[in-house]
VEXDOKE-316787 format. One record per residue: x, y, z of N, C-alpha, C in turn; residue number from 1; residue in one letter. Coordinates in pm, whole numbers, m for minus. Layout:
BEGIN
- nc1 | nc2 | nc3 | cac1 | cac2 | cac3 | cc1 | cc2 | cc3 | n | res
- X | Y | Z | X | Y | Z | X | Y | Z | NUM | A
...
END
This chain:
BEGIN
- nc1 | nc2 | nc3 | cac1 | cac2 | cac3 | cc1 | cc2 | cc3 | n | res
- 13802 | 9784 | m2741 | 13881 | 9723 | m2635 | 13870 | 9571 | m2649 | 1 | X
- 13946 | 9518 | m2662 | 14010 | 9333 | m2694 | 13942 | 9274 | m2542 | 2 | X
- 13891 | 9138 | m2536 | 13927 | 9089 | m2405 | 14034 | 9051 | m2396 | 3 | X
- 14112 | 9035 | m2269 | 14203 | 8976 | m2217 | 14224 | 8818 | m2214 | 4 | X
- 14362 | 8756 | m2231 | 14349 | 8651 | m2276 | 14350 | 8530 | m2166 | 5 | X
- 14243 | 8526 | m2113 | 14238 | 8508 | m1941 | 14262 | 8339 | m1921 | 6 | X
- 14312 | 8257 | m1832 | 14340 | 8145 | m1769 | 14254 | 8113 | m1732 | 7 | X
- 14214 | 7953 | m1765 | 14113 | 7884 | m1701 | 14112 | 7771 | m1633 | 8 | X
- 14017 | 7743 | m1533 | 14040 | 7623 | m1467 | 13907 | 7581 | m1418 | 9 | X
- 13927 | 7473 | m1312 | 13831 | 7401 | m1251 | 13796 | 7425 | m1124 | 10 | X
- 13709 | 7518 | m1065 | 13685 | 7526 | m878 | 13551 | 7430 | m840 | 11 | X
- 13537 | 7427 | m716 | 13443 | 7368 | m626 | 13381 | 7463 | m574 | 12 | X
- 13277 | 7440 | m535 | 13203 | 7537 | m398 | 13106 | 7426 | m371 | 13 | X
- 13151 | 7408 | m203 | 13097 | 7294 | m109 | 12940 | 7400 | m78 | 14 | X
- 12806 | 7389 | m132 | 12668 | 7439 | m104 | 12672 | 7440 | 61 | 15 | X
- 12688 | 7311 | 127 | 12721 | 7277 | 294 | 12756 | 7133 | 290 | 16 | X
- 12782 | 7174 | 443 | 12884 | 7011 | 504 | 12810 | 6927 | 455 | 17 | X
- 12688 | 6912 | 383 | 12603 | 6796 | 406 | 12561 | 6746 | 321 | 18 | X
- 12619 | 6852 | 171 | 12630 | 6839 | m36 | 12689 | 6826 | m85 | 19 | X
- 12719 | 6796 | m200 | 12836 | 6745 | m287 | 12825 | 6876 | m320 | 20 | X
- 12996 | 6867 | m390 | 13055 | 6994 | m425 | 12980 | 6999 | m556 | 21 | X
- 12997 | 7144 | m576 | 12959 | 7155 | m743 | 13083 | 7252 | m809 | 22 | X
- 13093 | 7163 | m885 | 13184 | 7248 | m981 | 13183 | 7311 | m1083 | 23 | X
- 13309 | 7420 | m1125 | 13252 | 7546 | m1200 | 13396 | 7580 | m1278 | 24 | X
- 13372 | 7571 | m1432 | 13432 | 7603 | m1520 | 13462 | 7771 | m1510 | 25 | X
- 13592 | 7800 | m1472 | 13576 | 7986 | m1460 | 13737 | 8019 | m1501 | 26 | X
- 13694 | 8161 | m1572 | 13847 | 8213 | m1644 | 13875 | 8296 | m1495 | 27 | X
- 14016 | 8309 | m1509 | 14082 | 8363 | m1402 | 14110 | 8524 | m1409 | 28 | X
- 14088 | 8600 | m1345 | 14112 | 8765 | m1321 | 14262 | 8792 | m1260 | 29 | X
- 14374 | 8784 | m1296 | 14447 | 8801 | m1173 | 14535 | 8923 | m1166 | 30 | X
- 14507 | 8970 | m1286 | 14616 | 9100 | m1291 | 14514 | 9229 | m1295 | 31 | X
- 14595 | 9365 | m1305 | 14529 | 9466 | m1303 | 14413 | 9475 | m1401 | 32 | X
- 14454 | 9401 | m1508 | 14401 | 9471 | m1611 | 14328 | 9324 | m1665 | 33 | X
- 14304 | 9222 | m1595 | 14220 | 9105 | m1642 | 14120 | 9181 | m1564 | 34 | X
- 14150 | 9216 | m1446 | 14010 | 9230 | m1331 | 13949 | 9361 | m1377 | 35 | X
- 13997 | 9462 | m1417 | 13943 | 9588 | m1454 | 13829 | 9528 | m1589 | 36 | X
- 13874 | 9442 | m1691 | 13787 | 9409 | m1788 | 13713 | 9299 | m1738 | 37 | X
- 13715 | 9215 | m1610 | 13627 | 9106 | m1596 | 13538 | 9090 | m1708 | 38 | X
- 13398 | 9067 | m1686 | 13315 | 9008 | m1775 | 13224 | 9167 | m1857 | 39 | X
- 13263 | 9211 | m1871 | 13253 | 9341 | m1961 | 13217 | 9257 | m2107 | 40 | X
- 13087 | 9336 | m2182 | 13091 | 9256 | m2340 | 13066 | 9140 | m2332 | 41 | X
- 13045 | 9050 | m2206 | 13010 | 8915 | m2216 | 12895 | 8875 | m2247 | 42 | X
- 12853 | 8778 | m2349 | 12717 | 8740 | m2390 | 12711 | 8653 | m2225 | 43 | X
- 12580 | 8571 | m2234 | 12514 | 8517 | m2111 | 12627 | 8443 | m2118 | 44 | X
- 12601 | 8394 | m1989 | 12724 | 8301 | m1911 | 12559 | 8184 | m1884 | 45 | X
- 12690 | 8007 | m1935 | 12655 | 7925 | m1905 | 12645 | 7837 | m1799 | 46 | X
- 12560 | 7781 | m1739 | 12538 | 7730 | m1628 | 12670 | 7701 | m1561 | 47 | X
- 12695 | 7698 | m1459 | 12820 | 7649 | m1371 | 12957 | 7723 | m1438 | 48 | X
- 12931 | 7792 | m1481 | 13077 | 7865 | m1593 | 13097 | 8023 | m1485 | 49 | X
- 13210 | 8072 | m1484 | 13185 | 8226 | m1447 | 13364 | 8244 | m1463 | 50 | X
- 13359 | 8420 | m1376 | 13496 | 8425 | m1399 | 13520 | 8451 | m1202 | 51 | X
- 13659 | 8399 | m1193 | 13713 | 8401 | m1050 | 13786 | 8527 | m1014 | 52 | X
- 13795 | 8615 | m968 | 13872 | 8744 | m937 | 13971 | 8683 | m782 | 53 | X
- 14114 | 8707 | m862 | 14201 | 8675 | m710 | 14256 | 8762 | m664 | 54 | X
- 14256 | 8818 | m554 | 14361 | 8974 | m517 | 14447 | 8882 | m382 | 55 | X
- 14537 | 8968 | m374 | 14670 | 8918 | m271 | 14614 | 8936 | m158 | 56 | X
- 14526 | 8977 | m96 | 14480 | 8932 | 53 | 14326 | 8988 | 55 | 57 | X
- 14311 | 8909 | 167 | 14145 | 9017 | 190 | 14174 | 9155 | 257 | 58 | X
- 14068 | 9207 | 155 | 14045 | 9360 | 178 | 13914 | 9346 | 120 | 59 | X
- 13803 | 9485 | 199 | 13689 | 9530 | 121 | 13704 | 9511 | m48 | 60 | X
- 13561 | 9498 | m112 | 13588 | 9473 | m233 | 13440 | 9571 | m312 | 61 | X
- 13503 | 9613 | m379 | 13368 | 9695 | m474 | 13375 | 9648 | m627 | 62 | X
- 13238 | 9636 | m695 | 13257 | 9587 | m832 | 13154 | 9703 | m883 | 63 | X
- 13162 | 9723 | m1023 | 12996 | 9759 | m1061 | 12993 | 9659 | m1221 | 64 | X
- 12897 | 9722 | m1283 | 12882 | 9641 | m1394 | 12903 | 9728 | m1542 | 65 | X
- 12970 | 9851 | m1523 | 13037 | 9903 | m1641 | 13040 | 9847 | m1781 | 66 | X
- 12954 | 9832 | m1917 | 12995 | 9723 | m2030 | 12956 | 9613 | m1999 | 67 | X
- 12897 | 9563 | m1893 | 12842 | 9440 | m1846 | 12710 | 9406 | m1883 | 68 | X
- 12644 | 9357 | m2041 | 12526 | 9310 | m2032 | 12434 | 9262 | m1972 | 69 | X
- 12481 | 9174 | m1861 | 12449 | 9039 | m1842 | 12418 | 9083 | m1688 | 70 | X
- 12335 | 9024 | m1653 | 12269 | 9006 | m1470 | 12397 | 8920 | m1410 | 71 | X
- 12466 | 8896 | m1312 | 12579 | 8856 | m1196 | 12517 | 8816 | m1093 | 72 | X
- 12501 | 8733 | m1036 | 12596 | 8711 | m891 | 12685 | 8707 | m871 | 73 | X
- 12784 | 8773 | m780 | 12876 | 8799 | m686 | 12890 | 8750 | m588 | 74 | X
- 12952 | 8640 | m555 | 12998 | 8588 | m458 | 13166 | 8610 | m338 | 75 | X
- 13146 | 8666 | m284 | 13304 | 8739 | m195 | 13318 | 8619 | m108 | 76 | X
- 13443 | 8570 | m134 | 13482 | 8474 | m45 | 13637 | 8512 | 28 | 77 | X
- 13634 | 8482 | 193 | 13748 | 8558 | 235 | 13861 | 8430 | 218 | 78 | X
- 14007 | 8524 | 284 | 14112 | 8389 | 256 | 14074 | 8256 | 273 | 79 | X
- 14024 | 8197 | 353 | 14003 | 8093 | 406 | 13901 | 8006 | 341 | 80 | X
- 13837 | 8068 | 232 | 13735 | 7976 | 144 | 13567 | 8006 | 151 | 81 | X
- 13566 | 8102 | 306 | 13454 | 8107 | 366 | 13349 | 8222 | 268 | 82 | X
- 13253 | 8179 | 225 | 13139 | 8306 | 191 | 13100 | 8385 | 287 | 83 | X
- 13177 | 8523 | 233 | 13105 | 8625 | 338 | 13003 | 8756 | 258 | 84 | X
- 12987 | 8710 | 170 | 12890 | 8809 | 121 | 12836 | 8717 | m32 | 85 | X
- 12742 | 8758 | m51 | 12672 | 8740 | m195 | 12557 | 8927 | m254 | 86 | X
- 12603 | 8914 | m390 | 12523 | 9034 | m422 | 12464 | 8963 | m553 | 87 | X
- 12338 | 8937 | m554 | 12242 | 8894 | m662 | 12184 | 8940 | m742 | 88 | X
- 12149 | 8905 | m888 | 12100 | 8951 | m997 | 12128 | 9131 | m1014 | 89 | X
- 12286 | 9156 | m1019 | 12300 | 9252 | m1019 | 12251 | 9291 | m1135 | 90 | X
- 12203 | 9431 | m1167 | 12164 | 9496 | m1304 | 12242 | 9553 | m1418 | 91 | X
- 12271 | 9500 | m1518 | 12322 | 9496 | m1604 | 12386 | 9679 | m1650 | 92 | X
- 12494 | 9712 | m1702 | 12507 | 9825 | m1729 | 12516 | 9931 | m1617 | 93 | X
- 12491 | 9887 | m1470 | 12477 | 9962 | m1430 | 12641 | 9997 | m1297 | 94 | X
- 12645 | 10151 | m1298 | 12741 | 10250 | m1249 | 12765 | 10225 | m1100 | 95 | X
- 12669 | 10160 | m1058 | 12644 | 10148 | m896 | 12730 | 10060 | m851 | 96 | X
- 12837 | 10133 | m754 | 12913 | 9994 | m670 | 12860 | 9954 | m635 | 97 | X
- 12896 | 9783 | m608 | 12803 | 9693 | m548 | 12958 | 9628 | m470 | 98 | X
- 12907 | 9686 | m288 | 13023 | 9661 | m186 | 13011 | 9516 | m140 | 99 | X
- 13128 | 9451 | m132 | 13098 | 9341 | m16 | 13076 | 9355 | 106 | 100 | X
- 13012 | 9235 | 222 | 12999 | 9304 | 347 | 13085 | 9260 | 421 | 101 | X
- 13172 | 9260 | 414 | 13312 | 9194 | 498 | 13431 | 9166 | 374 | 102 | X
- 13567 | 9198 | 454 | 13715 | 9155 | 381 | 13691 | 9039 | 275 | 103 | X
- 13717 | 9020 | 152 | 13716 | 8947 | 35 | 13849 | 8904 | 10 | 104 | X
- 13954 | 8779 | m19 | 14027 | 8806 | m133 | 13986 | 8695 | m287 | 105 | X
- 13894 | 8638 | m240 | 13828 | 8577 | m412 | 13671 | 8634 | m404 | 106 | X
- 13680 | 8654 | m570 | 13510 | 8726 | m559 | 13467 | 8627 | m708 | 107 | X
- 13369 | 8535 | m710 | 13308 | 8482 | m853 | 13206 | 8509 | m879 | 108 | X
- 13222 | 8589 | m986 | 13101 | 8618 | m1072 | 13027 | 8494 | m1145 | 109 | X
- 12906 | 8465 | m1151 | 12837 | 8362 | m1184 | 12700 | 8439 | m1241 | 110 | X
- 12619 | 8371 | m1344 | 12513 | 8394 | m1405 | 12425 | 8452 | m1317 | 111 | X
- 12350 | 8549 | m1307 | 12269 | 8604 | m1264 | 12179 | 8492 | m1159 | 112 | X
- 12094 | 8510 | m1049 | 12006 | 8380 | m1021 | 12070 | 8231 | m966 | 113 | X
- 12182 | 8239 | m1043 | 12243 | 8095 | m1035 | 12302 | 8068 | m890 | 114 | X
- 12302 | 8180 | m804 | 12335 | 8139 | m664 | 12190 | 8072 | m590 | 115 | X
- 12101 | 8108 | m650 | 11993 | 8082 | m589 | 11934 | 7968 | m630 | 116 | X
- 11980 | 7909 | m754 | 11896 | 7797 | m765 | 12018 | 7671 | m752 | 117 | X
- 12129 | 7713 | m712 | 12228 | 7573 | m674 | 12167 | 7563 | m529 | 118 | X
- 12160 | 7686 | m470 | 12114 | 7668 | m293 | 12228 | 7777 | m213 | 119 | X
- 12325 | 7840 | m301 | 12428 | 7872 | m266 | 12390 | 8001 | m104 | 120 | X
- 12463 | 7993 | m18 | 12429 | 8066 | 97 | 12561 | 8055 | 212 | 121 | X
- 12518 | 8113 | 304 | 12647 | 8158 | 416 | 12725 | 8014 | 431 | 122 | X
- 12686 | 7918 | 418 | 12769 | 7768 | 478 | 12824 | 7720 | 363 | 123 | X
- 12839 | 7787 | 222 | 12900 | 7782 | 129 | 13062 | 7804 | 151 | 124 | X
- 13146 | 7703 | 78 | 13275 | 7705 | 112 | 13327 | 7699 | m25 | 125 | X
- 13466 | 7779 | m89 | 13504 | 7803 | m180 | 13633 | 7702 | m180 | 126 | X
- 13629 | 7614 | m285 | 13783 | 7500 | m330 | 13861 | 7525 | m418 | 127 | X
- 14014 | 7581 | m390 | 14059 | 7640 | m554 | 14135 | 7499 | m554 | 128 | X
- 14171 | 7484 | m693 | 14315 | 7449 | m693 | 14433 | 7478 | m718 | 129 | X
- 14533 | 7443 | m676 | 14656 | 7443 | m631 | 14681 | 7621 | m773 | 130 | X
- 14680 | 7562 | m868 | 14720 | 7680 | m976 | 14636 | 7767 | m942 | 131 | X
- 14517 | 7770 | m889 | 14423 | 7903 | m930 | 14464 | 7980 | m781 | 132 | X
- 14522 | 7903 | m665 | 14594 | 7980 | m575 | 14693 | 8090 | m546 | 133 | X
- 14752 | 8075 | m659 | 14844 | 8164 | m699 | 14806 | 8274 | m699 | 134 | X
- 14852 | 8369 | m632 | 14844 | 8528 | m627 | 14898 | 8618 | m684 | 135 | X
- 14832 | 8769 | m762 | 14942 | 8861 | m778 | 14955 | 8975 | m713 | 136 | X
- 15054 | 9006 | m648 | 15064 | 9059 | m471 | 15025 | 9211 | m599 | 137 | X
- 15026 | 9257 | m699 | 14967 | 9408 | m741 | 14827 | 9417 | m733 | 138 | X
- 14760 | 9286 | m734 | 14606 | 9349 | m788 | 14546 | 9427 | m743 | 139 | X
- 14439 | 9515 | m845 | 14369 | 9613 | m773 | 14218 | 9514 | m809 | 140 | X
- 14134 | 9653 | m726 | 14012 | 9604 | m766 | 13944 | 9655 | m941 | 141 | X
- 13830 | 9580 | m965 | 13801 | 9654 | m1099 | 13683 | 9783 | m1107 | 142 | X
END
């Protein structure tokens, strides 16, 4: 199975009102079949790098790590930018959905740990830009 030949760009995530943004090199998920292969086969992911998953509105969101070497954080952010869930150092290879706890429509996968050592937590706010806004009203989840 090929990866997909995925779109990339530049996001923010404000840590809180009271930090500079940090920014994050991430390929884009936006169709059925980018998000079904997300980071599947991926060697380690580099600091501040990940991939962005966009679906056409918030709804519950389930991932697992199917072909996924590599440890994740999961970050579910609802329309509005807001973090409403994080799932950490998920385990590699493994079958187990891993649910968000509230409506999602962006979810970024990031290096294992790496939510925890930026500071990342509930007062975390998600910045796209203008292109990575763009929606595709089919997506499913992966």
């Amino acid at each position: 199975m090929r990866s997909p030949d995925y779109a990339a760009t530049k996001i923010q995530l404000l840590p809180a009102p009271d930090r500079q943004p940090i920014s994050f090199d991430v390929r884009l998920a936006t169709t059925p079949a980018e998000q079904a292969y997300g980071l599947m086969f991926s060697p380690p992911l580099a600091a501040r790098t990940g991939m962005l998953f966009i679906f056409a509105k918030d709804a519950p969101r389930s991932f697992w790590m199917k072909n996924t070497p590599i440890s994740l954080d999961m970050l579910f952010f609802a329309s509005d930018g807001r973090l409403v869930s994080i799932i950490a150092n998920t385990e590699p290879f493994s079958l187990t959905a891993r649910k968000s706890q509230k409506a999602a429509q962006y979810v970024l996968e990031i290096g294992g740990g790496e939510a925890a050592r930026l500071g990342l937590g509930s007062l975390t706010r998600l910045h796209l830009p203008v292109a990575a806004a763009v929606n595709s009203a089919g997506s499913q989840e992966k």
